[in-house]
C-alpha positions in Angstrom: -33.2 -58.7 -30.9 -34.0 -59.7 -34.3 -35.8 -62.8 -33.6 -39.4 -61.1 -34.0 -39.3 -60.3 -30.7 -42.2 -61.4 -28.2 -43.6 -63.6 -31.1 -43.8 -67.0 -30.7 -42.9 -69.8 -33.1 -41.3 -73.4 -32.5 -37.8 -71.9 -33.5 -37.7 -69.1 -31.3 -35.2 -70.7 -29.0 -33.7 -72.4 -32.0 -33.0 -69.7 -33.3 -31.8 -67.6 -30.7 -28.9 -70.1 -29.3 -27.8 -70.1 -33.2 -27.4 -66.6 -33.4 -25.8 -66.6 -29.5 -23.4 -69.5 -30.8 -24.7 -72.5 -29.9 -25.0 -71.1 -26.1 -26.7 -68.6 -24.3 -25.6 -67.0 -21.2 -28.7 -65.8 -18.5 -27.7 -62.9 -15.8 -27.0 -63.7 -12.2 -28.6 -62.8 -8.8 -30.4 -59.4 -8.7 -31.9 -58.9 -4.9 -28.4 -59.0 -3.8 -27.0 -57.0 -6.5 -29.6 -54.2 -5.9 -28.8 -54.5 -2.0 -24.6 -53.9 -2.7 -25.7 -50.6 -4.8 -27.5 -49.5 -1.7 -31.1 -50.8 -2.3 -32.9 -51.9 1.6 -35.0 -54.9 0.3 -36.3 -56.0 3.9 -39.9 -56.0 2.5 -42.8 -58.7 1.2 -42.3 -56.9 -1.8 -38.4 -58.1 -2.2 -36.5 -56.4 -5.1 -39.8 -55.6 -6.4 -39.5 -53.1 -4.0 -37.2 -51.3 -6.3 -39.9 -50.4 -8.8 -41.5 -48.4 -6.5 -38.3 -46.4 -5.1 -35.3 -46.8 -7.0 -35.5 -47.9 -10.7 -31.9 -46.7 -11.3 -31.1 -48.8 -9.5 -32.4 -51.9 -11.5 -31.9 -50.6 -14.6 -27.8 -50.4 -13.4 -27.9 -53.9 -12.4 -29.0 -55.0 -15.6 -26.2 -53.4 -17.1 -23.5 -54.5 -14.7 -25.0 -58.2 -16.5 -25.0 -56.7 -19.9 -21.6 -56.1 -19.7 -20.2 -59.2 -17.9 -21.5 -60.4 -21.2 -25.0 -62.2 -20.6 -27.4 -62.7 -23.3 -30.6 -62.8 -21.2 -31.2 -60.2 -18.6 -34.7 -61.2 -16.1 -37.1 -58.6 -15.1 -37.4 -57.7 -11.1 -40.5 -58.5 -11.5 -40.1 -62.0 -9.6 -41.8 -61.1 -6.8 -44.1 -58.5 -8.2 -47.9 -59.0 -7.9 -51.2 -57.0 -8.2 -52.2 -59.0 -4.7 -48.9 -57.8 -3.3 -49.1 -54.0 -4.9 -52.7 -53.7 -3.6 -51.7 -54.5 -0.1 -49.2 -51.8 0.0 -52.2 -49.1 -1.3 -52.4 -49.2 -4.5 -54.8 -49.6 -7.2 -55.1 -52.2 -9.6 -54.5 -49.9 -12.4 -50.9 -48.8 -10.8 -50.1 -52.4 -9.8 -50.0 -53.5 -14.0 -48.1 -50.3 -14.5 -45.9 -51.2 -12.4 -45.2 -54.3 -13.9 -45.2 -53.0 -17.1 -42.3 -50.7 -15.7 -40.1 -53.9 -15.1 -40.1 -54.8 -18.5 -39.6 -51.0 -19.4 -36.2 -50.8 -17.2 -34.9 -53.9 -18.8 -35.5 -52.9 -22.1 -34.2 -49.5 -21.4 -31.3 -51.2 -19.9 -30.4 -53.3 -23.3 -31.1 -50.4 -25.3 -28.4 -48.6 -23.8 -26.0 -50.6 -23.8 -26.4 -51.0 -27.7 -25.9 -47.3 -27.6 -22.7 -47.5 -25.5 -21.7 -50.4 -27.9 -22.3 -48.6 -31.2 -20.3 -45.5 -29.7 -17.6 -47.5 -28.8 -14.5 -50.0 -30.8 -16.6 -52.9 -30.3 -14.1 -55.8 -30.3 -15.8 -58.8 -32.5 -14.4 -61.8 -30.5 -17.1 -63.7 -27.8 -14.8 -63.0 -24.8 -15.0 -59.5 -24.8 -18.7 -59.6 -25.2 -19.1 -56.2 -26.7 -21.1 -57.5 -30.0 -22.7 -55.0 -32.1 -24.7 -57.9 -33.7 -25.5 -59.9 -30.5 -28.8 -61.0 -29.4 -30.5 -59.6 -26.4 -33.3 -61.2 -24.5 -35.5 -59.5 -21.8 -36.9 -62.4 -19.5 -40.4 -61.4 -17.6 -40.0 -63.0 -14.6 -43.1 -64.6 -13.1 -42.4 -66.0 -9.4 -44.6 -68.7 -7.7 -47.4 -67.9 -5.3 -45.3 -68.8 -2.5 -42.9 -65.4 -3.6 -46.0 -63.6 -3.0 -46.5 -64.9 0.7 -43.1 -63.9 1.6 -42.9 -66.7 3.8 -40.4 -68.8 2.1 -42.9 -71.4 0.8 -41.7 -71.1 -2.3 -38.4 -73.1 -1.6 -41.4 -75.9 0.3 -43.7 -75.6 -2.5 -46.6 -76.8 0.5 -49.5 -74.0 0.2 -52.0 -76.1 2.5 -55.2 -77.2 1.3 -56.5 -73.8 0.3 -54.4 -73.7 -2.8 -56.2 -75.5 -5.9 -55.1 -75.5 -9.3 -58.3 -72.7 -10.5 -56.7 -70.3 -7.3 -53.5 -70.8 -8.6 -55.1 -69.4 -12.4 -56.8 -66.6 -10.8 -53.7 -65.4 -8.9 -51.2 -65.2 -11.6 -53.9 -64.5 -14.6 -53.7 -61.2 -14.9 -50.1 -61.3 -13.6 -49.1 -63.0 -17.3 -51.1 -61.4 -19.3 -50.2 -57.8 -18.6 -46.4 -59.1 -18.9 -47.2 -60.6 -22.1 -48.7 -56.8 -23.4 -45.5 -55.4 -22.0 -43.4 -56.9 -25.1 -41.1 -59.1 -23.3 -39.1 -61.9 -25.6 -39.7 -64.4 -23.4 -41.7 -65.2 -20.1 -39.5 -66.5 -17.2 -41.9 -68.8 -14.6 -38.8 -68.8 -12.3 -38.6 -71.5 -9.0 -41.7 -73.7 -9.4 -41.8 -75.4 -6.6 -44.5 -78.1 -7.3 -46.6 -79.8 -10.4 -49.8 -77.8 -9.2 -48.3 -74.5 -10.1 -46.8 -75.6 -13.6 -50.0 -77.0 -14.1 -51.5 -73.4 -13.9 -48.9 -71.4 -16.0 -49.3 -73.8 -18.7 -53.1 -73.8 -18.5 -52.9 -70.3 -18.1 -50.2 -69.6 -21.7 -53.4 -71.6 -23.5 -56.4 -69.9 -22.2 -55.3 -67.0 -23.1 -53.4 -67.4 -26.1 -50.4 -65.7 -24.3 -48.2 -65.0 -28.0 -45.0 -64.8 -25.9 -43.1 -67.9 -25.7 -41.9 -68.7 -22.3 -39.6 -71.2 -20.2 -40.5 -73.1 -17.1 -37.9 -73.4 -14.2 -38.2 -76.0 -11.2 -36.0 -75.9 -8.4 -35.2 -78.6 -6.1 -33.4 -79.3 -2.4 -32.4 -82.7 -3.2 -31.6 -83.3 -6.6 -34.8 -85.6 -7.3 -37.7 -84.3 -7.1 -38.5 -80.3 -7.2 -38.9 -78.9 -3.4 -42.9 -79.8 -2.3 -41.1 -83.1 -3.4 -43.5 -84.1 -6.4 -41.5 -85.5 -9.1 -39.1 -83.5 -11.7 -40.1 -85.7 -14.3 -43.6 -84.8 -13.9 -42.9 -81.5 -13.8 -40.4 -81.5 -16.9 -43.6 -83.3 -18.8 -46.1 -80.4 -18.4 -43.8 -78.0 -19.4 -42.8 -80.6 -22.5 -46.4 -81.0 -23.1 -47.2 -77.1 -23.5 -46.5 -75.7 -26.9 -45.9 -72.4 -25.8 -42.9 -73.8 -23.5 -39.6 -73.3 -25.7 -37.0 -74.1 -22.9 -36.9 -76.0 -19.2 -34.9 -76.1 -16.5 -33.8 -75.5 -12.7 -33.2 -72.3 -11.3 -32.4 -71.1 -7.4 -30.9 -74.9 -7.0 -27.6 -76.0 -5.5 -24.9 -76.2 -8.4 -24.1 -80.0 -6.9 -27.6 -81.0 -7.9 -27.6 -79.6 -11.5 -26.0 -82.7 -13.4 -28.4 -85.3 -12.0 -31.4 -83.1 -12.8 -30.2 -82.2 -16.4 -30.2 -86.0 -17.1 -33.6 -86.2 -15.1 -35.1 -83.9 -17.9 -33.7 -85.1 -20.7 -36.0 -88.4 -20.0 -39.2 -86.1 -20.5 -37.8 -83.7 -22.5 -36.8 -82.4 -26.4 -36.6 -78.7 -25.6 -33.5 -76.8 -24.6 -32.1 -76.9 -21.0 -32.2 -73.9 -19.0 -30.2 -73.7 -15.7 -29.5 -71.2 -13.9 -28.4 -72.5 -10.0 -27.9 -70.6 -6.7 -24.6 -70.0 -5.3 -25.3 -72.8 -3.0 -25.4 -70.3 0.0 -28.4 -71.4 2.7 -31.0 -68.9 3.8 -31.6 -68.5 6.8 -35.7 -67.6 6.8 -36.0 -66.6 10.4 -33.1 -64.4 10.7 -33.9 -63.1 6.7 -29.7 -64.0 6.0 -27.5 -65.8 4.1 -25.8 -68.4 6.0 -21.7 -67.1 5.6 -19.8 -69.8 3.9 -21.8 -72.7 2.6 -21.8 -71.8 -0.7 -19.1 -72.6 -3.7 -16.8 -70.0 -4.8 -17.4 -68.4 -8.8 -14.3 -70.3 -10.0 -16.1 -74.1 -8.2 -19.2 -72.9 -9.9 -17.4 -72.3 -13.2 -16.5 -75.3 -13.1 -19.4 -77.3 -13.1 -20.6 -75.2 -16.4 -18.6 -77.3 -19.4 -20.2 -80.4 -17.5 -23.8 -78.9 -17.7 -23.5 -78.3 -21.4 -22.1 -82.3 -22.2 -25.2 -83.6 -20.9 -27.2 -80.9 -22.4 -27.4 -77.3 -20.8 -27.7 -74.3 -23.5 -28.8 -71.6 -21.6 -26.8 -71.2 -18.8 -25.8 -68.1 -16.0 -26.7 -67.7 -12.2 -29.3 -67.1 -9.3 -29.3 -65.7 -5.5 -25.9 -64.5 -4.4 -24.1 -64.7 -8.0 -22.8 -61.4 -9.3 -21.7 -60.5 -12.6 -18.2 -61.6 -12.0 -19.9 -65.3 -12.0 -21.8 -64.4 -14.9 -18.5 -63.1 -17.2 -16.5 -66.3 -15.4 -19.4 -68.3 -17.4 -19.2 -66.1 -20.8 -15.6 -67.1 -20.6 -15.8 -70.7 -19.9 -18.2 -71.1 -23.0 -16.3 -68.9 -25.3 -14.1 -71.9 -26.4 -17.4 -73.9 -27.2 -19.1 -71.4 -28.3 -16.9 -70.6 -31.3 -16.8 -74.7 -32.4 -20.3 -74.5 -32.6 -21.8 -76.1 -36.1 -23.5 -73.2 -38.6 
């Protein structure tokens, strides 16, 4: 991407909204995306499911979002885990290749669509978003212990008493560090739910002198705290306090909560904003469905996006049951500022 991809420095993300334009635009919702090309995701394993049977599929998805026009496309390796691999048969050594394989697919994904974009009239202006010279990110996502339960305690953050902060290091070490080797440009701890878990990523980046910056997203239910109901500035301050953090945010959040927590984080808070909400649908765990018709339509949850980047949003796109028509609503809306950005 011409950044010195997967090393860190303190201008990574500096530097990468500069050459974006001042703003950079994340992909939208992939289980859902993966389910309309014909993917059955009714498994603990989630999209990761995909790795295993269809990573055509994934690799499509990311370049429905490539094209809409986002800068940043995320791994499907949310919910990917050697616990969770091993359960389903296999061997430690094919769990990390597997996860190595998400980071593959996405990088695949970019690389193609530079080929498409060299072979064709690229148009030059930020609307059409076919630019030879625009930066790419691949995100390694890393999802919260609760994603590996498969029991929605991620969106609770409440593992019980069993769950201490050295557990939390054990589960994900190994998790992080083979995503690191697998040359990612940035790592993507997606819906933390509580302080215990940041805690753990950001010991977990030092211990192990992981040379991949990353970002840290929170999500929250009630646009205070983050969901196990510790505080978001709390959470916002660990991920301030760790050097290898470049950006912070909230992901997988209802868009009406966004403004309050941007201005939440901002207390805490010098890095770049990352947010990247939900459609504002509700889940319905027990009967594994989206509730029909409690979420905001694209052109409500465009419309929320010029007031995320006053307050101080730069990284901006979309989570569960947004599609790439979001994601190129977004590119469009930030067109305008993106062209009176300062050099």
């Amino acid at each position: 991407m011409g950044l010195g991809s997967g090393q860190q420095s303190p201008s990574f993300m500096a530097d990468f909204l500069h050459q974006a334009g001042g703003y950079a635009v994340i992909d939208g919702g992939l289980a859902t995306e993966l389910e309309r090309h014909g993917a059955d995701l009714n498994d603990p394993l989630w999209s990761a499911k995909c790795l295993l049977t269809s990573p055509h599929l994934i690799r499509s998805v990311h370049l429905d979002y490539l094209e809409a026009g986002a800068d940043i496309i995320i791994t499907a390796s949310y919910q990917a885990t050697i616990q969770g691999f091993e359960v389903k048969g296999f061997s430690k050594e094919e769990s990390e290749t597997m996860l190595r394989k998400s980071v593959e697919i996405a990088c695949d994904a970019r690389d193609l669509y530079k080929q498409n974009c060299s072979g064709s009239s690229c148009n030059s202006n930020r609307e059409s978003k076919i630019l030879k010279d625009r930066p790419i990110l691949v995100a390694a996502s890393v999802g919260s212990y609760g994603a590996y339960l498969a029991d929605g305690s991620e969106y609770s953050g409440i593992y019980g008493d069993r769950i201490t902060l050295e557990a939390l290091k054990n589960f994900h070490r190994r998790r992080v560090q083979v995503l690191a080797e697998s040359h990612p440009d940035i790592i993507a701890f997606e819906t933390i739910p509580n302080k215990l878990e940041a805690q753990a990523y950001a010991e977990i980046m030092e211990e192990e002198n992981i040379n991949v910056p990353a970002w840290f997203c929170f999500n929250s239910k009630d646009g205070v705290n983050v969901v196990s109901g510790d505080s978001v500035l709390e959470c916002a301050s660990i991920a301030e306090s760790c050097k290898k953090v470049v950006a912070v945010g909230i992901n997988c959040t209802p868009p009406r909560f966004i403004h309050g927590l941007i201005l939440s984080i901002k207390e805490v808070s010098a890095k770049p904003i990352v947010i990247y909400p939900n459609s504002g649908e509700s889940y319905d765990a027990d009967r594994k469905e989206w509730v029909q018709n409690t979420g905001v339509s694209d052109e409500d949850f465009v419309s929320y996006v010029n007031k995320w980047c006053e307050v101080g949003a730069s990284l901006v796109g979309g989570c569960c049951r947004t599609t790439p028509n979001t994601i190129r609503a977004i590119c469009q809306t930030l067109s305008p500022r993106a062209g009176s950005f300062p050099s």
